[in-house]
Backbone as a chain_set.jsonl record, in Angstrom:
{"seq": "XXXXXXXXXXXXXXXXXXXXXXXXXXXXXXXXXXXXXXXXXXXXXXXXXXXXXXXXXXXXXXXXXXXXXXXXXX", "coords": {"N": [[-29.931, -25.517, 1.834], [-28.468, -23.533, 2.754], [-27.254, -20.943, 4.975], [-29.166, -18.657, 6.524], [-31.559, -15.625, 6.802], [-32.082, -15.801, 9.556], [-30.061, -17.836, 10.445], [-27.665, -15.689, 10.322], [-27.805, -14.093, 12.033], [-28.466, -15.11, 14.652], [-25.615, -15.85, 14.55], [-24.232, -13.686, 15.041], [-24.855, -12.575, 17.108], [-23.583, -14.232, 18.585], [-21.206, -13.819, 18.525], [-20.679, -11.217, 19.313], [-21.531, -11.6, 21.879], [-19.302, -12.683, 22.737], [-17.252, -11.697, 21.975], [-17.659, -9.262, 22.665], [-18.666, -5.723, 22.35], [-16.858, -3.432, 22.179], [-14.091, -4.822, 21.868], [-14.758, -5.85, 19.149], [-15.363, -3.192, 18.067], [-12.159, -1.952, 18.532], [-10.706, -3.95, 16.925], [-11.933, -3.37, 14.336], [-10.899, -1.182, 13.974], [-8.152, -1.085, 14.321], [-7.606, -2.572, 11.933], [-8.589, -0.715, 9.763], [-6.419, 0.917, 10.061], [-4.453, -0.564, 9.389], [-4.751, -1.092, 6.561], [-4.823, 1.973, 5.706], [-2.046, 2.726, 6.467], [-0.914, 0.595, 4.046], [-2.001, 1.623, 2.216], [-0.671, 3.96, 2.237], [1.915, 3.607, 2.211], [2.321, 2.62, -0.481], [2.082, 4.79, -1.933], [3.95, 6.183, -1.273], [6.423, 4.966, -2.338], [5.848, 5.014, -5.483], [6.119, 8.085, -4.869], [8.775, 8.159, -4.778], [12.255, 8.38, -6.022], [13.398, 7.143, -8.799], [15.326, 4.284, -9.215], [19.107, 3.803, -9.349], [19.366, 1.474, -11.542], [17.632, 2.025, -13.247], [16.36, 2.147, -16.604], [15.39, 4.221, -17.705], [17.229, 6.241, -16.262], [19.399, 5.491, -16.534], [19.847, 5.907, -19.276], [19.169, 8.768, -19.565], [21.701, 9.474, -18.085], [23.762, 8.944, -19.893], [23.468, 10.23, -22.12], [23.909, 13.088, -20.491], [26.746, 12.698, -20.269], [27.54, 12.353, -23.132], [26.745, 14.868, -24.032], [28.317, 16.343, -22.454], [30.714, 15.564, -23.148], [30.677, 16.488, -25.909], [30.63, 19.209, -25.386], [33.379, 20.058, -24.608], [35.191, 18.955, -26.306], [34.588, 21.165, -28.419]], "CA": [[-29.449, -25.758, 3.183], [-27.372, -22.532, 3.469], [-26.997, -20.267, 5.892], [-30.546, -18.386, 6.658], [-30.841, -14.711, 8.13], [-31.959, -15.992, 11.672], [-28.602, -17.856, 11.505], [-26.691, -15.192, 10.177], [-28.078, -13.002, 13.191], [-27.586, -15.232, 15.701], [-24.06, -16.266, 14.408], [-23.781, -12.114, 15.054], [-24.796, -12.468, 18.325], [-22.631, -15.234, 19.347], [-19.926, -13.164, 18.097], [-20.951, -10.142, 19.965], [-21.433, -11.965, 23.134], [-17.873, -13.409, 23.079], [-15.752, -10.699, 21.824], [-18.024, -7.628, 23.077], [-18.909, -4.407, 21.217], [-15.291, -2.739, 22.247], [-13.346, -5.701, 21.32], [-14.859, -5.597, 17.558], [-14.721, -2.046, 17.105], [-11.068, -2.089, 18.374], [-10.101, -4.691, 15.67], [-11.863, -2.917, 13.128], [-10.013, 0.303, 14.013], [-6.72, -1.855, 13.823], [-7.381, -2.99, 10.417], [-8.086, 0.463, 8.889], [-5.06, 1.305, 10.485], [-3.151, -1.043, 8.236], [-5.464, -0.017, 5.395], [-4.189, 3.057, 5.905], [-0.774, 2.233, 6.636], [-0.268, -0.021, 3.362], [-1.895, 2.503, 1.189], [0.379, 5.545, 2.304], [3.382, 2.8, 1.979], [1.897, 2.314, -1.809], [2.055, 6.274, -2.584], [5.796, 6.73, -0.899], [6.946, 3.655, -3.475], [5.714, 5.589, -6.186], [7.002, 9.258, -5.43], [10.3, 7.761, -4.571], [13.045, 8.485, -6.825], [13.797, 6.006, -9.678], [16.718, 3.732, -9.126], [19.912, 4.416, -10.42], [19.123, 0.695, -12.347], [16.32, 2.451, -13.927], [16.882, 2.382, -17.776], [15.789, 5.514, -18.189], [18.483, 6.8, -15.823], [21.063, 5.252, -17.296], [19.664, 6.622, -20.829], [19.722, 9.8, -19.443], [23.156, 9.654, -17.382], [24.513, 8.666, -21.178], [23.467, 11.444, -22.902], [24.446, 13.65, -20.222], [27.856, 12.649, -20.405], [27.73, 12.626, -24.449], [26.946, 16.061, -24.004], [29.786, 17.291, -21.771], [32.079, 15.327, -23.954], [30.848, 17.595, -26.963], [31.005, 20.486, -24.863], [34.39, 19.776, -23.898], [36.101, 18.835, -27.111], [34.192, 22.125, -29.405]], "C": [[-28.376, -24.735, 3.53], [-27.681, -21.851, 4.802], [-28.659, -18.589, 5.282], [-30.212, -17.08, 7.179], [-30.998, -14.523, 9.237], [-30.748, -17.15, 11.649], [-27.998, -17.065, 11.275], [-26.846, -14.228, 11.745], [-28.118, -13.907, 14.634], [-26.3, -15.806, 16.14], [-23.618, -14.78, 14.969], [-23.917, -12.099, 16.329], [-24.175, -13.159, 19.46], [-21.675, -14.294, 19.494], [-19.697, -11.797, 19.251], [-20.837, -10.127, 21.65], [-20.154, -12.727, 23.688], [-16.466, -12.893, 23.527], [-16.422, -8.857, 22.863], [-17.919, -6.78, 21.99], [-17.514, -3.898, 20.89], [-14.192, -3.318, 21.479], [-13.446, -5.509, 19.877], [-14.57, -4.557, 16.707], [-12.851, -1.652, 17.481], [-9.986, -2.685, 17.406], [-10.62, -4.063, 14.498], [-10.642, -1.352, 12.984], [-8.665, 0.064, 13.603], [-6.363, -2.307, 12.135], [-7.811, -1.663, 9.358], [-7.039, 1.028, 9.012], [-3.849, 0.769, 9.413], [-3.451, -0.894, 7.216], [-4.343, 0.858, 5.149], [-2.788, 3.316, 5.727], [-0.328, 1.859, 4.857], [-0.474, 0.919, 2.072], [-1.102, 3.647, 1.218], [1.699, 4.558, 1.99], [3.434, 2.723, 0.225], [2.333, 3.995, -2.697], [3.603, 6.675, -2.626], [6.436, 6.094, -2.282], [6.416, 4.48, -4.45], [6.582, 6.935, -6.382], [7.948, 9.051, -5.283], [10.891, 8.022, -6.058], [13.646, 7.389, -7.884], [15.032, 5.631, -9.232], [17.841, 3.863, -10.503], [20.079, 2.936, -12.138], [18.097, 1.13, -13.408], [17.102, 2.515, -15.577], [16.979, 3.848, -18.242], [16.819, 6.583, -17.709], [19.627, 6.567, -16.204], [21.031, 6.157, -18.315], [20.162, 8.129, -20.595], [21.072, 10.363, -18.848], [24.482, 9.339, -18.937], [24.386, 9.952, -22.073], [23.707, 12.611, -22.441], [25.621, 13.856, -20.647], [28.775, 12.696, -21.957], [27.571, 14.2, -24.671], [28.458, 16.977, -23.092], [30.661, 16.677, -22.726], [32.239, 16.454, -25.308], [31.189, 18.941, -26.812], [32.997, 21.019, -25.117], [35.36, 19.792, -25.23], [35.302, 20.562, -28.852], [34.318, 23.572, -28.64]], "O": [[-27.525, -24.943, 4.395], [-28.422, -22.399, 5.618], [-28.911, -17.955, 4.257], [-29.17, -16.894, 7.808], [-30.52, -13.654, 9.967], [-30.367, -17.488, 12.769], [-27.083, -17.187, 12.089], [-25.866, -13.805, 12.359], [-27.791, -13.338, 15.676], [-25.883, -16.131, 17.251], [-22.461, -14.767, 15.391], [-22.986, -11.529, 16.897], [-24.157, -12.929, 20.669], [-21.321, -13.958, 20.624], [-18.653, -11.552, 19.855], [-20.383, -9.285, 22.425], [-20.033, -13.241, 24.8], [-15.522, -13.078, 24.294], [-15.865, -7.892, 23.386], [-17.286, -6.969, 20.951], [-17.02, -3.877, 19.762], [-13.487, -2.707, 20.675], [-12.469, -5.074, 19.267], [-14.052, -4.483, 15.593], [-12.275, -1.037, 16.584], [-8.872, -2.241, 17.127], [-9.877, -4.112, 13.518], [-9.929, -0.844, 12.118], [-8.059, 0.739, 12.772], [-5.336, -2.342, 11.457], [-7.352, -1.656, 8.216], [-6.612, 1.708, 8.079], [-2.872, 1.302, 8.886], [-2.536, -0.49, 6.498], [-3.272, 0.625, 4.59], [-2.395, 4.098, 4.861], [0.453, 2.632, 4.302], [0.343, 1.078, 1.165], [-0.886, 4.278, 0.183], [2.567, 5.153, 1.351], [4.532, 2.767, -0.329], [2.78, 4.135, -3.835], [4.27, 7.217, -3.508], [6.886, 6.816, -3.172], [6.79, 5.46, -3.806], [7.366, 7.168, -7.301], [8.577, 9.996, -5.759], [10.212, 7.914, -7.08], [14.596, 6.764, -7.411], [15.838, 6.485, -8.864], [17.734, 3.955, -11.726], [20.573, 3.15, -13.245], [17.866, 0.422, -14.388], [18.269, 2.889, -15.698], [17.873, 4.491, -18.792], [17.22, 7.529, -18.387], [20.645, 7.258, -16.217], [21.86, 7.059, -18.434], [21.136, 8.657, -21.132], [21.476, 11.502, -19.078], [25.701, 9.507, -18.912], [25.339, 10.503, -22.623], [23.821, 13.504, -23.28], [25.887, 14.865, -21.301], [29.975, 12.916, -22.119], [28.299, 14.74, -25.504], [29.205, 17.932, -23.304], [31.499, 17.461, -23.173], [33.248, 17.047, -25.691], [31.769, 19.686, -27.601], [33.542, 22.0, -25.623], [36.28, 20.609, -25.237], [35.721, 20.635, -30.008], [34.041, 24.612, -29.237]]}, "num_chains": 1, "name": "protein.A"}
């Protein structure tokens, strides 16, 4: 008792006759848009610069400063 493909096609044509052709491809255009959008937001978050919480920044802001101290006192 599911869903058949003369209803899926004229569930498509309800749809079609409600919203219009324009209407649908306008919303799809909108939602690659945020596609789009969330994956370039996904790439920035990546090349972004580690926070200064980052362990390995600390690690390395420690061994900087163990180095100038050796510098400093030899």
């Amino acid at each position: 008792m599911g869903l058949s493909a003369t209803h899926l096609l004229i569930l498509l044509l309800v749809v079609v006759l409600l919203f219009g052709r324009n209407k649908i491809s306008d919303l799809m255009g909108d939602v690659a848009r945020g596609i789009k959008s969330f994956k370039k937001g996904l790439a920035e978050e990546e090349a972004s610069p580690p926070s200064p919480a980052d362990p390995k920044v600390i690690d390395n802001a420690a061994q900087e400063a163990a180095e100038r101290d050796r510098s400093k006192a030899g």
